[in-house]
C-alpha positions in Angstrom: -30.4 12.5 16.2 -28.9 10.5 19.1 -29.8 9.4 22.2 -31.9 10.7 25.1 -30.4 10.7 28.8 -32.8 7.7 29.7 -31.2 5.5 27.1 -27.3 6.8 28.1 -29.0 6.1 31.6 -30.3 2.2 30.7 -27.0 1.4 28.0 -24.8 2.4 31.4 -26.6 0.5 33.8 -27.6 -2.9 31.6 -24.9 -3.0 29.3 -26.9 -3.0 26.0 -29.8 -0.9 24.0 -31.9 -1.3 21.0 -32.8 1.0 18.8 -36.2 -0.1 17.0 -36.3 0.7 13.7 -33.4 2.8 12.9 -32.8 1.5 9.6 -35.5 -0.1 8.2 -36.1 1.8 5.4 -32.2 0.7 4.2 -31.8 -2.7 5.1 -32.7 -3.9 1.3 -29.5 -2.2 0.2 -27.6 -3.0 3.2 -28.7 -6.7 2.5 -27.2 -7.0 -0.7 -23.8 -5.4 0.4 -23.9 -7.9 2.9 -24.5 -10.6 0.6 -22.1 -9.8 -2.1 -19.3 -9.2 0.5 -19.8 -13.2 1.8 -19.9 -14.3 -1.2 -17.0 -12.8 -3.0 -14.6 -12.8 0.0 -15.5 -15.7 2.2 -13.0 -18.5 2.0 -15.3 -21.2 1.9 -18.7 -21.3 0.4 -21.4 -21.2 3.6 -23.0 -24.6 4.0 -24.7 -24.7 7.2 -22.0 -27.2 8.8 -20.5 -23.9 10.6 -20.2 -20.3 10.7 -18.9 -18.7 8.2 -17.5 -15.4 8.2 -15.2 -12.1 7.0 -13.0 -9.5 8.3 -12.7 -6.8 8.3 -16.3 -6.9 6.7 -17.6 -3.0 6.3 -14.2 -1.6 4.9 -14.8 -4.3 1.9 -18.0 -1.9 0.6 -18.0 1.9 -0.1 -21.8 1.5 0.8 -21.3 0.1 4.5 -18.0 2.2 5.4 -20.4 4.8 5.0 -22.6 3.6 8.2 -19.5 5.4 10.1 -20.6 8.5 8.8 -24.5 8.4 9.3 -25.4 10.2 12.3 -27.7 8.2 13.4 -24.4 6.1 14.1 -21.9 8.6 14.7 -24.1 10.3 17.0 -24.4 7.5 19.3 -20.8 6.8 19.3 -20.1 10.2 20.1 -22.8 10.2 23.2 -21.2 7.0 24.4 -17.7 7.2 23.6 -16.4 10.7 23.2 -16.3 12.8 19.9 -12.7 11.5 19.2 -13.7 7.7 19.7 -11.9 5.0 16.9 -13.5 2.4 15.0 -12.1 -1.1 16.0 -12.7 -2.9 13.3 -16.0 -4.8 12.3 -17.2 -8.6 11.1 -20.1 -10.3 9.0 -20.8 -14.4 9.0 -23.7 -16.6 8.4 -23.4 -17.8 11.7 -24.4 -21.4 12.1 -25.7 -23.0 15.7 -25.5 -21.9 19.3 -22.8 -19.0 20.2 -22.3 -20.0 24.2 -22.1 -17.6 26.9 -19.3 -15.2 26.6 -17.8 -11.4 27.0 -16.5 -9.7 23.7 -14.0 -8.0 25.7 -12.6 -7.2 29.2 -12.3 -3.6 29.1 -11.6 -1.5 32.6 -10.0 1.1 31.3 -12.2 2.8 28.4 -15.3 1.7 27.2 -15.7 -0.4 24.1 -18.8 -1.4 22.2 -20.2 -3.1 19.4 -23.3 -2.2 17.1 -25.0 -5.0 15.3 -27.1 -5.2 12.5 -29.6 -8.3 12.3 -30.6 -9.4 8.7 -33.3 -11.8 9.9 -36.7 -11.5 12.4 -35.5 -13.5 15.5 -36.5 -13.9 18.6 -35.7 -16.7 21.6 -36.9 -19.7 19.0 -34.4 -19.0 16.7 -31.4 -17.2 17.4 -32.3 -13.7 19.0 -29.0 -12.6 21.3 -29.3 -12.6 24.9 -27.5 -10.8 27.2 -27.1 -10.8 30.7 -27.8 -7.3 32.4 -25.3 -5.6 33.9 -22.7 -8.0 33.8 -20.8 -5.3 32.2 -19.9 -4.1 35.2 -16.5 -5.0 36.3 -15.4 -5.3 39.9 -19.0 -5.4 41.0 -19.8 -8.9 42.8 -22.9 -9.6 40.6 -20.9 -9.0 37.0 -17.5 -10.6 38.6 -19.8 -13.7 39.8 -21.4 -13.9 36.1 -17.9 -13.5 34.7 -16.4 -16.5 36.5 -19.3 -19.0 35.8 -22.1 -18.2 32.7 -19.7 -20.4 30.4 -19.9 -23.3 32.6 -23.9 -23.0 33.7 -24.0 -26.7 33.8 -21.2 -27.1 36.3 -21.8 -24.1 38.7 -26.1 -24.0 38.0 -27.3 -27.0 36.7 -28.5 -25.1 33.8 -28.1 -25.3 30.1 -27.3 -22.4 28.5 -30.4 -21.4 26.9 -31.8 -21.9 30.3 -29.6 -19.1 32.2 -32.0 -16.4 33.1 -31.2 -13.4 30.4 -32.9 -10.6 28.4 -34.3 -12.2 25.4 -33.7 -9.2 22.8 -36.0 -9.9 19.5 -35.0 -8.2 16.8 -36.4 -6.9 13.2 -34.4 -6.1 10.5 -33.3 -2.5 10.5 -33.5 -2.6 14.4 -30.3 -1.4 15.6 -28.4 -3.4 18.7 -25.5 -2.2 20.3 -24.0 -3.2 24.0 -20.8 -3.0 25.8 -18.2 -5.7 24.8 -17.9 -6.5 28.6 -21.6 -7.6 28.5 -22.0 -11.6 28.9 -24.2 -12.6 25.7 -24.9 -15.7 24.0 -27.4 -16.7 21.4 -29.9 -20.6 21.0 -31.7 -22.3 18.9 -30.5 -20.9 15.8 -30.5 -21.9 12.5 -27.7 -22.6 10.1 -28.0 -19.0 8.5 -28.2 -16.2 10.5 -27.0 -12.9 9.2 -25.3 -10.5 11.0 -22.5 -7.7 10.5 -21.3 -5.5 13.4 -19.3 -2.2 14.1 -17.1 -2.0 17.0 -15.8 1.0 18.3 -14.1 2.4 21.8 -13.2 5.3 23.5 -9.5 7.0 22.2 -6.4 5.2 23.8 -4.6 7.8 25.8 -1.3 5.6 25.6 -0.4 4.0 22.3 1.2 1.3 23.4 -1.2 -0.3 25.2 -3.3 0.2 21.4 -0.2 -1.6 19.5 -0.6 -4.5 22.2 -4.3 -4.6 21.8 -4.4 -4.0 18.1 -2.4 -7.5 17.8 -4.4 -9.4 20.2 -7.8 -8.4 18.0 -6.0 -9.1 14.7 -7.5 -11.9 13.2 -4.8 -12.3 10.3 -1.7 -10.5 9.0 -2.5 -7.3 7.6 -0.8 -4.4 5.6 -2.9 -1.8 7.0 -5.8 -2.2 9.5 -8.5 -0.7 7.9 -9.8 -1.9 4.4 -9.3 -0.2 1.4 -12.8 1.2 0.6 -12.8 2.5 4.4 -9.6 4.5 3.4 -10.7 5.7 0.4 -14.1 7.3 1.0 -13.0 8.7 4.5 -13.9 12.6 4.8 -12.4 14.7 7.6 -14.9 13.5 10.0 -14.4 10.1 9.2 -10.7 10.2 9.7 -10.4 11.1 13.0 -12.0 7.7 13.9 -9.5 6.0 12.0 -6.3 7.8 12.5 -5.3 6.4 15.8 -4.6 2.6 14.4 -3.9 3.8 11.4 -0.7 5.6 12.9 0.1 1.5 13.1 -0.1 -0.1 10.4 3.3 -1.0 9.7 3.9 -2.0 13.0 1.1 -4.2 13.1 2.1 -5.8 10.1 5.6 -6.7 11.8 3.8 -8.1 14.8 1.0 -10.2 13.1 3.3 -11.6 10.2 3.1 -14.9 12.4 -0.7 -15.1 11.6 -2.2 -16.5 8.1 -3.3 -14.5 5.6 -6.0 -12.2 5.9 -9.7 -13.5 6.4 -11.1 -13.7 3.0 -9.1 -13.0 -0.5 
């Protein structure tokens, strides 16, 4: 498994890669973790009115904290991000109406990225992602220029922001995305129910400070450990290396998010 030196080659030089396919023959299983997560754990019952979502989302289902194990994700990770790389963290959400132009990150000094699974068929009429290529690409004039204005396209372009020009990336269900969390993306035109979970993963911190600092920005509510408990539980050997580095934290974090609210979902 894992990817051929012309992807590395396009994911380093656009900032994002699909995978066609990849799952397909899983994504009725996958569908109904998905499903029974957001509905047992989100706060509020999904209505349409906005989006609705959970973290940490994969941890929640013995299932899904098992994606970290499948080669066919590990693999990749390990291609892009080094045999030692951590998992970040992940997220699930109906997501409900335009998500405007915006970076997931603004990493210099590792790479980060984040692997998305699409529950729907979508494409530019109805939600599909679109990213802007190479604008992951810090310090270069291009990305720096995209950086500074794609959220305010009216302003600096005179264009809306469906109408910035952008890859337009339709999507199947089982079709794996993944980019870099510098890379500028947005989605338009969607409706009031699109379903999406996502893995995010980086390359090893060399300085563990920097981690605890980070750790706290990306916490979304106060937590006793960082990972979730089904994570934890089913982890192998292999699993754990990926985990062990914020797990070294967790009752550090816990001091430095106890100004948050409680954790995302019950």
């Amino acid at each position: 498994m894992g990817l051929s030196q012309q992807q590395i080659d396009f994911f380093g030089t656009f900032g994002y890669l699909k995978l066609p396919g990849l799952f397909r023959d899983e994504i009725e299983w996958m569908t109904a973790e998905y499903t029974a997560i957001l509905d047992h754990y989100a706060r509020e019952k999904h209505d349409g009115s906005k989006t609705t979502g959970v973290v940490p989302f994969i941890d929640k289902s013995e299932a899904l904290s098992g994606l970290l194990d499948d080669p066919r994700i590990n693999d990749v990770c390990v291609q892009l991000l080094g045999a030692d790389f951590n998992y970040m963290g992940s997220d699930g959400a109906y997501y409900s109406g335009p998500t405007r132009w915006h970076p997931d990150g603004e990493n210099r000094k590792r790479t980060h990225i984040k692997i998305t699974f699409y529950l729907d068929r979508l494409d530019g009429s109805n939600g599909a992602l679109r990213v802007i290529p190479g604008s992951h690409r810090l310090g270069d004039l291009y990305a720096d220029e995209i950086k500074l204005k794609a959220a305010k396209s009216q302003t600096f372009w005179g264009l809306e922001g469906d109408e910035v020009p952008a890859q337009i990336i339709a999507i199947e269900p089982g079709d794996l995305l993944l980019f870099n969390h510098n890379t500028f993306h947005s989605s338009w035109n969607g409706g009031s129910k699109r379903r999406m979970f996502t893995l995010n993963l980086s390359q090893r911190f060399d300085d563990l400070e920097e981690l605890k600092v980070y750790s706290v920005q990306h916490a979304h509510s106060r937590r006793h450990q960082y990972y979730g408990p089904a994570m934890i539980a089913t982890a192998g050997e292999g699993r754990k290396q990926h985990l062990e580095q914020l797990m070294s934290l967790d009752g550090d974090l816990y001091a430095r998010t106890a100004h948050l609210p409680e954790e995302i979902g019950r």
